[in-house]
MIGU-138317 format. One record per residue (C-alpha): x, y, z; residue in three letters. Coordinates in steps of 0.5 Angstrom, whole numbers. Example, Ala and Ser with C-alpha at 12.3 -4.5 7.8 and 13.67 -1.06 7.14 Angstrom:
<nodes>
<node c1="25" c2="-9" c3="16" r="ALA"/>
<node c1="27" c2="-2" c3="14" r="SER"/>
</nodes>
This chain:
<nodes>
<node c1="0" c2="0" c3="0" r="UNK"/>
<node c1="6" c2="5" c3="2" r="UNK"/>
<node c1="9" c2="4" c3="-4" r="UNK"/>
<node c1="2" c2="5" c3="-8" r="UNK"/>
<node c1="2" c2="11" c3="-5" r="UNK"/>
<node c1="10" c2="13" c3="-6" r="UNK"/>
<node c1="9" c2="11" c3="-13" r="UNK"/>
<node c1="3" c2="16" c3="-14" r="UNK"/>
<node c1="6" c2="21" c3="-11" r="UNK"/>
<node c1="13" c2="21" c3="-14" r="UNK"/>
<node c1="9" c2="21" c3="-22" r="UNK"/>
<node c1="5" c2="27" c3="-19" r="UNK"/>
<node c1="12" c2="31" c3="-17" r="UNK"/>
<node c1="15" c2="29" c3="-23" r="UNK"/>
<node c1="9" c2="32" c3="-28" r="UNK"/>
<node c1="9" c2="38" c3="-23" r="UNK"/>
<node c1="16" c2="38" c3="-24" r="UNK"/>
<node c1="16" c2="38" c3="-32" r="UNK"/>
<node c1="10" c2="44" c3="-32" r="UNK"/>
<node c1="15" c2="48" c3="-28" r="UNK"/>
<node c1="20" c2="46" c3="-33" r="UNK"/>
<node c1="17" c2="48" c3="-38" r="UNK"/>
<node c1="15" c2="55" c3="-35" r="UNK"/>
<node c1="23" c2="57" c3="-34" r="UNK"/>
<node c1="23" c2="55" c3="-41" r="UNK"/>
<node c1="17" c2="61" c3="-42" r="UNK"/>
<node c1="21" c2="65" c3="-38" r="UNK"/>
<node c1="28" c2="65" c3="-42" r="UNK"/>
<node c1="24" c2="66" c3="-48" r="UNK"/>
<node c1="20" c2="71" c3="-45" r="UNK"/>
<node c1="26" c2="75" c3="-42" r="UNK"/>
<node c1="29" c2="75" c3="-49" r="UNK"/>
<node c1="24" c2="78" c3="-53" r="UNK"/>
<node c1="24" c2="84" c3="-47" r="UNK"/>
<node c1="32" c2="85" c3="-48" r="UNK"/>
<node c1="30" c2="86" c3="-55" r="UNK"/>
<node c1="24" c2="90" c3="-55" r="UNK"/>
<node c1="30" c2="95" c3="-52" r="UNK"/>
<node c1="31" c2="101" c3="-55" r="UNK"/>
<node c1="38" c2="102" c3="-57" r="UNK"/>
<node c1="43" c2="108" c3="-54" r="UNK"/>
<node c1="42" c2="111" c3="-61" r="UNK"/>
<node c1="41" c2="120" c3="-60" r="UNK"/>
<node c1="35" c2="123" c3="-63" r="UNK"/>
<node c1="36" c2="127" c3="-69" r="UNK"/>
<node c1="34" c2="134" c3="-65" r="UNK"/>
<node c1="36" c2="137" c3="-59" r="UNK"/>
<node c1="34" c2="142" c3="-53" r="UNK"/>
<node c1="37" c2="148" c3="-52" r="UNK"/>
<node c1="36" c2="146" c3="-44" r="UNK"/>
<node c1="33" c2="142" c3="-40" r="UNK"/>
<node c1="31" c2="142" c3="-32" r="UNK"/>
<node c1="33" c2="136" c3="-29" r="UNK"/>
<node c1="30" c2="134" c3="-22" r="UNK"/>
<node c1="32" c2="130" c3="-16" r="UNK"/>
<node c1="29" c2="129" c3="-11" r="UNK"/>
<node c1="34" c2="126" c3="-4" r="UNK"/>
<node c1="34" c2="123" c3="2" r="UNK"/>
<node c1="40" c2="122" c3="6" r="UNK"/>
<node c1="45" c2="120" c3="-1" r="UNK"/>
<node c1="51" c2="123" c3="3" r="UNK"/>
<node c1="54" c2="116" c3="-1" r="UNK"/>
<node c1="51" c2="116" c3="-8" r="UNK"/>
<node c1="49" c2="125" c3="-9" r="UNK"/>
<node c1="57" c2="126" c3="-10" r="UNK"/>
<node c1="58" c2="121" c3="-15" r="UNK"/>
<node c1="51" c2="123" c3="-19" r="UNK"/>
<node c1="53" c2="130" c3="-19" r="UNK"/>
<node c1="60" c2="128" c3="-22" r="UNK"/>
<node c1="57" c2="123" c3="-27" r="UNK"/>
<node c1="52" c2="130" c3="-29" r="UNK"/>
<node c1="58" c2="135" c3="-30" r="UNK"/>
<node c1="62" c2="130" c3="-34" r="UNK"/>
<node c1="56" c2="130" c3="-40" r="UNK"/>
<node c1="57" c2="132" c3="-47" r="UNK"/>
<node c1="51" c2="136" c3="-46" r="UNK"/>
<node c1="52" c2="142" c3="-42" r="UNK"/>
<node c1="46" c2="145" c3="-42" r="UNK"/>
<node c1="42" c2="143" c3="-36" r="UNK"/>
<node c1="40" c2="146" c3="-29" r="UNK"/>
<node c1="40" c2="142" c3="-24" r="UNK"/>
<node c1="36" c2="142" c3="-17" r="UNK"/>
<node c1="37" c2="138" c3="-13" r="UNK"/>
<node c1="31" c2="137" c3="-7" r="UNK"/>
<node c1="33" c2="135" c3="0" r="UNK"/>
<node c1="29" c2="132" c3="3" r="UNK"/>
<node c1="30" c2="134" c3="10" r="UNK"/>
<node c1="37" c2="130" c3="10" r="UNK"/>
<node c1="40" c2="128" c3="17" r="UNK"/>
<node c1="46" c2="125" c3="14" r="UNK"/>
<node c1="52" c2="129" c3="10" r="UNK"/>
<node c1="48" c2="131" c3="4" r="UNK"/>
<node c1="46" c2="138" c3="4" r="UNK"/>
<node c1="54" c2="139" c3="6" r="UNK"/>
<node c1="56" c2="136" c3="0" r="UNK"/>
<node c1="50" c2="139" c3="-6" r="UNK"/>
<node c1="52" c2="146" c3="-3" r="UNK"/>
<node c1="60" c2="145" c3="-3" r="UNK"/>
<node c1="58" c2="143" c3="-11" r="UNK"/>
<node c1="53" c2="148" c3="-11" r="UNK"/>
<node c1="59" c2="154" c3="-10" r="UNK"/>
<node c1="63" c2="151" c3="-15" r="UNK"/>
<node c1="57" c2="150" c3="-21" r="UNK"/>
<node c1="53" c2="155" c3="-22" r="UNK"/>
<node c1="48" c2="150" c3="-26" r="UNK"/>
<node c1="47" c2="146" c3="-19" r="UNK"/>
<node c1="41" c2="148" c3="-14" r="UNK"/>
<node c1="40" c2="146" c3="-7" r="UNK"/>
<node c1="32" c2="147" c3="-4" r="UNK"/>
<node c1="31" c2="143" c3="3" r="UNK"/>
<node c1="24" c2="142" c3="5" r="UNK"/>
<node c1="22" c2="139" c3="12" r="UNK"/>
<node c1="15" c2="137" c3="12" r="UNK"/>
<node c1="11" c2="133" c3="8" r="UNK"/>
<node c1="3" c2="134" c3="7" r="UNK"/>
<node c1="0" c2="128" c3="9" r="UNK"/>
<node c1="-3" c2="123" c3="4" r="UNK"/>
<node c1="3" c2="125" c3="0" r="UNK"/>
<node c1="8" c2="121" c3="-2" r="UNK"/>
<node c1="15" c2="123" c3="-1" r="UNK"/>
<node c1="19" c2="123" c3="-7" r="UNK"/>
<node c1="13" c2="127" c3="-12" r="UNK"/>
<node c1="12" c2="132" c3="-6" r="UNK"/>
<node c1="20" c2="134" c3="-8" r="UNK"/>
<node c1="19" c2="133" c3="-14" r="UNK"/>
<node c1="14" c2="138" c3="-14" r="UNK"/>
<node c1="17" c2="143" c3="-10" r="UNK"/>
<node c1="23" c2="143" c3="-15" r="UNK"/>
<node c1="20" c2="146" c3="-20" r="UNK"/>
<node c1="15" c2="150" c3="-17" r="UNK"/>
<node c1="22" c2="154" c3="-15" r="UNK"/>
<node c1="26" c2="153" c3="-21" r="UNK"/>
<node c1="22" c2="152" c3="-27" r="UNK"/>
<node c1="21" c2="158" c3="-30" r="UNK"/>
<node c1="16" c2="156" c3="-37" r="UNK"/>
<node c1="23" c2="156" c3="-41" r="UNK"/>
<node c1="26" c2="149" c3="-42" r="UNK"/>
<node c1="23" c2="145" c3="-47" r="UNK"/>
<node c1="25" c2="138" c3="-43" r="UNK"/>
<node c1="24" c2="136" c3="-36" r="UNK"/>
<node c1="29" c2="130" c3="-34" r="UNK"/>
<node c1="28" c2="126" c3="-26" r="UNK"/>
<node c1="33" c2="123" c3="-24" r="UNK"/>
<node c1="35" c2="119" c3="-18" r="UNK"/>
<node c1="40" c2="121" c3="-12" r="UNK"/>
<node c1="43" c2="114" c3="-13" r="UNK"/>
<node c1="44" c2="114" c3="-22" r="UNK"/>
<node c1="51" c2="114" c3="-24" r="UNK"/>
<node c1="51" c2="117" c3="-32" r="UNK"/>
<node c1="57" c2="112" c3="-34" r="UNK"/>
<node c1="58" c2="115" c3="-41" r="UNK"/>
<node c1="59" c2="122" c3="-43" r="UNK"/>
<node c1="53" c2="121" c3="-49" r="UNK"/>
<node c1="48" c2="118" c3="-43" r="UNK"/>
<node c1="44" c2="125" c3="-42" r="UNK"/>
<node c1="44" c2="127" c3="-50" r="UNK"/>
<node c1="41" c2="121" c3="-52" r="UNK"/>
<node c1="36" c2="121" c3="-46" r="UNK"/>
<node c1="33" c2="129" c3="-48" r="UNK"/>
<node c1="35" c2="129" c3="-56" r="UNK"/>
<node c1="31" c2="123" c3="-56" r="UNK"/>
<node c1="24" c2="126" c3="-52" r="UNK"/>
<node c1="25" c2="133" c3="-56" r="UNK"/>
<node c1="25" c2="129" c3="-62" r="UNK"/>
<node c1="19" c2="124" c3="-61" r="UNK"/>
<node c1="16" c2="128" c3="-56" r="UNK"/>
<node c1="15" c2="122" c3="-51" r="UNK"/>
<node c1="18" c2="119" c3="-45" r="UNK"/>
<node c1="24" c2="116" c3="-45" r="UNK"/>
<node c1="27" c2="112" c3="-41" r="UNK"/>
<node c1="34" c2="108" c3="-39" r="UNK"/>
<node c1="34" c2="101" c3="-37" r="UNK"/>
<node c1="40" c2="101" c3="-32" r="UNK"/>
<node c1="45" c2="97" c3="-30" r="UNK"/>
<node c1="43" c2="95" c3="-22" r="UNK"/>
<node c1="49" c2="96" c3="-18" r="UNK"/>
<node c1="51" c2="93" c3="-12" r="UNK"/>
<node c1="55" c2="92" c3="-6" r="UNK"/>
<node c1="54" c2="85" c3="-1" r="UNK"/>
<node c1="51" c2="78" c3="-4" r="UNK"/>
<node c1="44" c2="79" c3="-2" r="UNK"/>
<node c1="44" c2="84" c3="-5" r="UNK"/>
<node c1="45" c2="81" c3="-12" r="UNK"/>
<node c1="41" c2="74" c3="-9" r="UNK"/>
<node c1="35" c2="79" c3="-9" r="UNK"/>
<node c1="37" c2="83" c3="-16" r="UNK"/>
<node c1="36" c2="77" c3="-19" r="UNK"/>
<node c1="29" c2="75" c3="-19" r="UNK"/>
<node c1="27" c2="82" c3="-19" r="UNK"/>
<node c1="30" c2="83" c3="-26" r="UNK"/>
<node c1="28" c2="77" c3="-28" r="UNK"/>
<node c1="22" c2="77" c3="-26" r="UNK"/>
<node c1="20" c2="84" c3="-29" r="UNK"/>
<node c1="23" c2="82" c3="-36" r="UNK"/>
<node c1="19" c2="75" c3="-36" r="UNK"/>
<node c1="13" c2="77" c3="-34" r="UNK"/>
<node c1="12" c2="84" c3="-34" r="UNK"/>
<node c1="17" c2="85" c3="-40" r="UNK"/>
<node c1="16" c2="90" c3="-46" r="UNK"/>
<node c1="15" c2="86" c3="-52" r="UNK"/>
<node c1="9" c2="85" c3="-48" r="UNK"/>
<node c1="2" c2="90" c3="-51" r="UNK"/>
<node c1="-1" c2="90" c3="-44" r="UNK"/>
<node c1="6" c2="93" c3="-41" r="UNK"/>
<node c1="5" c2="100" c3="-37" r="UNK"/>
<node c1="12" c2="101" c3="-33" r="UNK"/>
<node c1="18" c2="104" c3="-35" r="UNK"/>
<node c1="24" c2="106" c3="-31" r="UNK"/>
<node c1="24" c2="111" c3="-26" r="UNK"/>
<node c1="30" c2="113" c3="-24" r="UNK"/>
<node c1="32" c2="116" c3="-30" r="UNK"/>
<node c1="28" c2="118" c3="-35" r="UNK"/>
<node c1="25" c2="124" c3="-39" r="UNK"/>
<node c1="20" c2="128" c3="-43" r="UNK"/>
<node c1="18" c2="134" c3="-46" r="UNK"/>
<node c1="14" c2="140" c3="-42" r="UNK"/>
<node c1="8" c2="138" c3="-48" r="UNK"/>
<node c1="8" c2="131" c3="-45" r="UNK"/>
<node c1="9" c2="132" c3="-38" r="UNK"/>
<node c1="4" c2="137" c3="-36" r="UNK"/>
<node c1="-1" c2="133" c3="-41" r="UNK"/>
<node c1="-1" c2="128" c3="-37" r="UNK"/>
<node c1="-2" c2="133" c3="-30" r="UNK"/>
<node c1="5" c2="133" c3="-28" r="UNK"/>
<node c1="7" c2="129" c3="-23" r="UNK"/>
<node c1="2" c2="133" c3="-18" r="UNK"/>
<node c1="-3" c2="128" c3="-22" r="UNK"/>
<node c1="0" c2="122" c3="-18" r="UNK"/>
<node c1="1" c2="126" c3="-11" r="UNK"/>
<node c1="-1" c2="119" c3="-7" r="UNK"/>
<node c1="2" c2="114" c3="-11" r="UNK"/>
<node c1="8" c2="109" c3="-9" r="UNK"/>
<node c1="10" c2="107" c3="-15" r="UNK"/>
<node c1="9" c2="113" c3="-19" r="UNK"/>
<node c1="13" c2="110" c3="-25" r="UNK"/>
<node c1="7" c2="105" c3="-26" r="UNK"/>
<node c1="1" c2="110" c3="-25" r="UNK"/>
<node c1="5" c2="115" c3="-30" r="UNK"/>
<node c1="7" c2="110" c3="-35" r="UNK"/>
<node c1="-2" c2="108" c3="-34" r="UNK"/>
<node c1="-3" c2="114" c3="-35" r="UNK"/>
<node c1="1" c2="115" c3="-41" r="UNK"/>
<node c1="-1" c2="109" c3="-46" r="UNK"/>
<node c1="-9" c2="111" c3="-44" r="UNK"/>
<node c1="-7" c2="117" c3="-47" r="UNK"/>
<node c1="-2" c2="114" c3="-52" r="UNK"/>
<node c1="3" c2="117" c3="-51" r="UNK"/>
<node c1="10" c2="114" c3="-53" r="UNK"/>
<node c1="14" c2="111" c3="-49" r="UNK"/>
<node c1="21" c2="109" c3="-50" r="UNK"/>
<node c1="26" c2="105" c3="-46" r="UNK"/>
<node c1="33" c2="105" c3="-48" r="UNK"/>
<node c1="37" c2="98" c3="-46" r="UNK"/>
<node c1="43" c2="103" c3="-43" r="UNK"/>
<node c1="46" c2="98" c3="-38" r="UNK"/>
<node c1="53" c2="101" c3="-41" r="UNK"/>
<node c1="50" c2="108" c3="-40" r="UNK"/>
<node c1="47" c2="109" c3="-33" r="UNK"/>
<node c1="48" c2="104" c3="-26" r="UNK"/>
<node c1="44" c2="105" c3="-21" r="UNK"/>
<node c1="45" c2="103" c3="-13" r="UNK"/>
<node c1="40" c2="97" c3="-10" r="UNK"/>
<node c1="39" c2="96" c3="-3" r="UNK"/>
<node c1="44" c2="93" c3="1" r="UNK"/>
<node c1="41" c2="92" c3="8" r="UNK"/>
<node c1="36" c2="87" c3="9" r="UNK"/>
<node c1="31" c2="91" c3="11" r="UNK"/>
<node c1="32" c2="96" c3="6" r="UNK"/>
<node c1="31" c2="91" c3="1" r="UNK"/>
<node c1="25" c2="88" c3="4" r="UNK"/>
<node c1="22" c2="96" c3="5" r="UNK"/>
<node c1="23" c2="97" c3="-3" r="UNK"/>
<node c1="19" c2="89" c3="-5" r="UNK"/>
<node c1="13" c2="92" c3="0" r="UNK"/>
<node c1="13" c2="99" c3="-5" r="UNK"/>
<node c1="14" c2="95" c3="-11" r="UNK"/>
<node c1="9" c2="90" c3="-10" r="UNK"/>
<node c1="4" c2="95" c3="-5" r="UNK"/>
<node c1="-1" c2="98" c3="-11" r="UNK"/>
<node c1="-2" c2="89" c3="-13" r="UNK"/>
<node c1="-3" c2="88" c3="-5" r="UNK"/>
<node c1="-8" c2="93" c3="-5" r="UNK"/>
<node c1="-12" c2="90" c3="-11" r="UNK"/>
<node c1="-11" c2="84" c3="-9" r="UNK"/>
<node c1="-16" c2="80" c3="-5" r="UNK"/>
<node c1="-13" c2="75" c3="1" r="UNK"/>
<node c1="-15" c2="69" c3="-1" r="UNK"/>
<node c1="-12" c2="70" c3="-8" r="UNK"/>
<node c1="-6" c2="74" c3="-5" r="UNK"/>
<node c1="-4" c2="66" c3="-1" r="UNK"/>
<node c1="-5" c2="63" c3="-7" r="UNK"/>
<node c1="0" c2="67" c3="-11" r="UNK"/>
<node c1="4" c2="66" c3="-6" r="UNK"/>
<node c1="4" c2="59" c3="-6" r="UNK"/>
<node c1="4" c2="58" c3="-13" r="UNK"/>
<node c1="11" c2="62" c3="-13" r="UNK"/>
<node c1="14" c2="58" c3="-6" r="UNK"/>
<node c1="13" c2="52" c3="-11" r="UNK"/>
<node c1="16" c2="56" c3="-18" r="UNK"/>
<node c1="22" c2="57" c3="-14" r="UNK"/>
<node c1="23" c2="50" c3="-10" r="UNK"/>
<node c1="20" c2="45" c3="-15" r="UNK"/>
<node c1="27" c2="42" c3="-15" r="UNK"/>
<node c1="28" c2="42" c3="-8" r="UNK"/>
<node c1="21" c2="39" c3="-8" r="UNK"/>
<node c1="23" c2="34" c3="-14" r="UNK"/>
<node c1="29" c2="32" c3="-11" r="UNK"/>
<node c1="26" c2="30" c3="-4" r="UNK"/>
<node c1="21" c2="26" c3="-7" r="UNK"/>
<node c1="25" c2="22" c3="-11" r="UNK"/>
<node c1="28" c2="17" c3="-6" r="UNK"/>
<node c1="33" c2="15" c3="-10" r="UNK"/>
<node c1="29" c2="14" c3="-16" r="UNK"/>
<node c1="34" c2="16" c3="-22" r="UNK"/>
<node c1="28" c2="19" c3="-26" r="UNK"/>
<node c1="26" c2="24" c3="-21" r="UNK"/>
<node c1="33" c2="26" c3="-20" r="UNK"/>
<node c1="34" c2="28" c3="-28" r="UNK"/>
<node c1="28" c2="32" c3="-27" r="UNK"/>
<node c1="30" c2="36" c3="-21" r="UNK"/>
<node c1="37" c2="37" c3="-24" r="UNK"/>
<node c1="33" c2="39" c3="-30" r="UNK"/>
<node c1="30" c2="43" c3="-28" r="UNK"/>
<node c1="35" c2="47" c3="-24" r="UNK"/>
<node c1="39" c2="48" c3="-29" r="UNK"/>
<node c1="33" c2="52" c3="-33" r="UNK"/>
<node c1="32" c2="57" c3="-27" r="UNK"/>
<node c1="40" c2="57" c3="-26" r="UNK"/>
<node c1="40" c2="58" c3="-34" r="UNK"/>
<node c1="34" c2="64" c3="-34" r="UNK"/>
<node c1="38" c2="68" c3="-28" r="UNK"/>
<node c1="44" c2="67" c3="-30" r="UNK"/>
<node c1="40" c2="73" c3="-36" r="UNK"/>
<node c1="41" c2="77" c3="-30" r="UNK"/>
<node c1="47" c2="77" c3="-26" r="UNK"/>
<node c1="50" c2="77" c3="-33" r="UNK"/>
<node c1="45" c2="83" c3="-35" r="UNK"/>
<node c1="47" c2="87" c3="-28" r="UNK"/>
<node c1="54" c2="84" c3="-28" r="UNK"/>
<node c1="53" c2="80" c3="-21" r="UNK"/>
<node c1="56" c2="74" c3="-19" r="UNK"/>
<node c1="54" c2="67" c3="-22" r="UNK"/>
<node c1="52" c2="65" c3="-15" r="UNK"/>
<node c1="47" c2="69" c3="-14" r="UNK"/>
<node c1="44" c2="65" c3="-19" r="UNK"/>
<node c1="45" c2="58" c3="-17" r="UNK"/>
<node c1="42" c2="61" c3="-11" r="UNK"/>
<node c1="35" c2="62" c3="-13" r="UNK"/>
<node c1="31" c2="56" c3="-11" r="UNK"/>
<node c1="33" c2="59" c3="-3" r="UNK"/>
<node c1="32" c2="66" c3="-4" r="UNK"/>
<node c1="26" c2="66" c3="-9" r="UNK"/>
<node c1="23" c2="64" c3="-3" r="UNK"/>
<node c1="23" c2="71" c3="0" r="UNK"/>
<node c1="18" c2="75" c3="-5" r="UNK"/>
<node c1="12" c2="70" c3="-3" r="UNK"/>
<node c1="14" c2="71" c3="4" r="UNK"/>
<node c1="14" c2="80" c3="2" r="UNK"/>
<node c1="6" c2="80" c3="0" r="UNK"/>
<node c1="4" c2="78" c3="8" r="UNK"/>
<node c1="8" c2="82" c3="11" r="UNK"/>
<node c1="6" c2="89" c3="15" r="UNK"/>
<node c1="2" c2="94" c3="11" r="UNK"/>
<node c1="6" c2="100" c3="14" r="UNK"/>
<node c1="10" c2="102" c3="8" r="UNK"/>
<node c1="17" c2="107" c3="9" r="UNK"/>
<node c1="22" c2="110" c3="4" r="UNK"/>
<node c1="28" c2="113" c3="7" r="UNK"/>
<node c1="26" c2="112" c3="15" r="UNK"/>
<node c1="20" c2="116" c3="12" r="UNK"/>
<node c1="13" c2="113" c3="13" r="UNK"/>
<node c1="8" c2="113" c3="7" r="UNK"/>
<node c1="1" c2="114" c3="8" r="UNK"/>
<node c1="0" c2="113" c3="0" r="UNK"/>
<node c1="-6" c2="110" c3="-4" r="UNK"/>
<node c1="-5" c2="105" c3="-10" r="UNK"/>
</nodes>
């Protein structure tokens, strides 16, 4: 009877395990294609005569210095850059100031307060350019504390591309990180997007928010960033927005262009998968929310799962293998994509357990020490 039973369940662990199989299989594909779909780092054929660029900045003392040097080694020169502190209590206004002396393009606002039901970062964003845009500048660019622009045509390419499209362009950064974990976490997280929300897909509303561009035409089109006032994951709800208007939006594959910092404390990472997944959270009931849940735990461990059923049994252990190195092969697409280490890869089965675990964790969501109290 034990052995009916073994048996029976070592075929269902074996189907399951040849489905899954064949979804990383999907998922290879499926991240192939949104490579492609990536515009290439080529410049528009028109450029502005200047461009405003915003960038709002919480405790960066690590990251502003670099950003603002990437900035002033630009072939493009022509660019105010205000800088919106918001109520740092580390190094950073020291160091935007010190830059601000040398450079007249640079300009420093402090803000203290946050109304309440705003989310922090579109407040800064707003207060810069009630304070610096004067009407004049034909091309808005946002940029985030932590980029780094690592060529010197990065900057060009963005602007000419929105002045001559008339769109929203957007750069695919290369995700740059600092500790192990950091990179085991990167590496779903690329993967995922690319293979399940990548932009060969029609239905795809995101772009990449912590560098992109657009003309003042488009920009106050859409309502500005005051439109998205309450909105965690702002990017998504412009990028909404936009293809309800149809606006063009292009991404540009930049990994050899622009890098940004992900986080390396666990408990910045996780702060940062609960910003991301919050709008889907908010949508989603329970009782779905603890079946998507399961559904991932056994995407990610179904070769631990397999393995284990396997008593011994060859088949069983060919199909685990199997398995693994197609999970190992789809994440491999990543590390090598962000120049990460393969072991972030081999590693997946372990640390794709952890996003299910962020879906049921505290509602209270924070950015930079600061709580969020958003709609989605």
């Amino acid at each position: 009877m034990m052995e009916k039973v073994l048996f029976t369940l070592q075929v269902l662990v074996g189907l399951l395990s040849i489905i899954d199989t064949s979804i990383w299989v999907l998922f290879y594909k499926w991240f192939n294609d949104s490579l492609r779909k990536l515009e290439p780092p080529t410049p528009g054929d028109r450029i502005p005569d200047k461009v405003l660029i915003i960038t709002p900045a919480r405790n960066e003392e690590d990251n502003i210095g670099f950003m603002i040097e990437s900035l002033q080694k630009q072939d493009y020169k022509n660019y105010t850059l205000v800088i919106v502190d918001d109520a740092s209590t580390d190094n950073t206004p020291c160091i935007v100031k010190k830059y601000a002396s040398r450079d007249g393009r640079i300009r420093y606002l402090r803000i203290e307060e946050i109304p309440k039901g705003w989310s922090p970062k579109i407040y800064a964003i707003i207060r810069g350019l009630e304070e610096h845009d004067d009407g004049s500048y034909p091309v808005l660019v946002f940029l985030d504390a932590d980029v780094y622009l690592k060529k010197e045509s990065t900057l060009r390419i963005l602007v000419s591309r929105a002045y001559t499209y008339n769109a929203i362009v957007s750069m695919n950064p290369r995700f740059k990180c600092k500790t192990l974990r950091c990179q085991l976490m990167e590496t779903i997280l690329t993967t995922l997007a690319h293979a399940l929300f990548g932009f060969h897909q029609k239905r795809t509303t995101w772009f990449y928010g912590c560098c992109w561009a657009v003309t003042r035409e488009i920009y106050y089109k859409l309502g500005g960033h005051r439109a998205f006032y309450n909105q965690i994951v702002e990017d998504r709800a412009i990028a909404e927005y936009a293809r309800k208007l149809r606006i063009n939006i292009q991404v540009i594959n930049g990994i050899e262009y622009i890098e940004t910092t992900w986080y390396s404390s666990i408990r910045e990472t996780m702060e940062a998968l609960q910003r991301i997944l919050a709008p889907h959270i908010a949508h989603t009931s329970r009782r779905k929310l603890i079946g998507e849940s399961i559904l991932l735990t056994l995407h990610y461990a179904q070769p631990l799962i397999t393995a284990l059923a396997s008593v011994m049994n060859p088949v069983l252990i060919s199909i685990a293998l199997m398995n693994y190195i197609i999970q190992v092969a789809v994440h491999t697409k990543a590390t090598r994509l962000n120049k990460h280490s393969l072991i972030s890869a081999f590693l997946t089965p372990i640390t794709g357990q952890v996003l299910p675990i962020t879906l049921f964790l505290s509602k209270q969501l924070r950015w930079r020490g600061r709580k969020l109290y958003c709609n989605s």
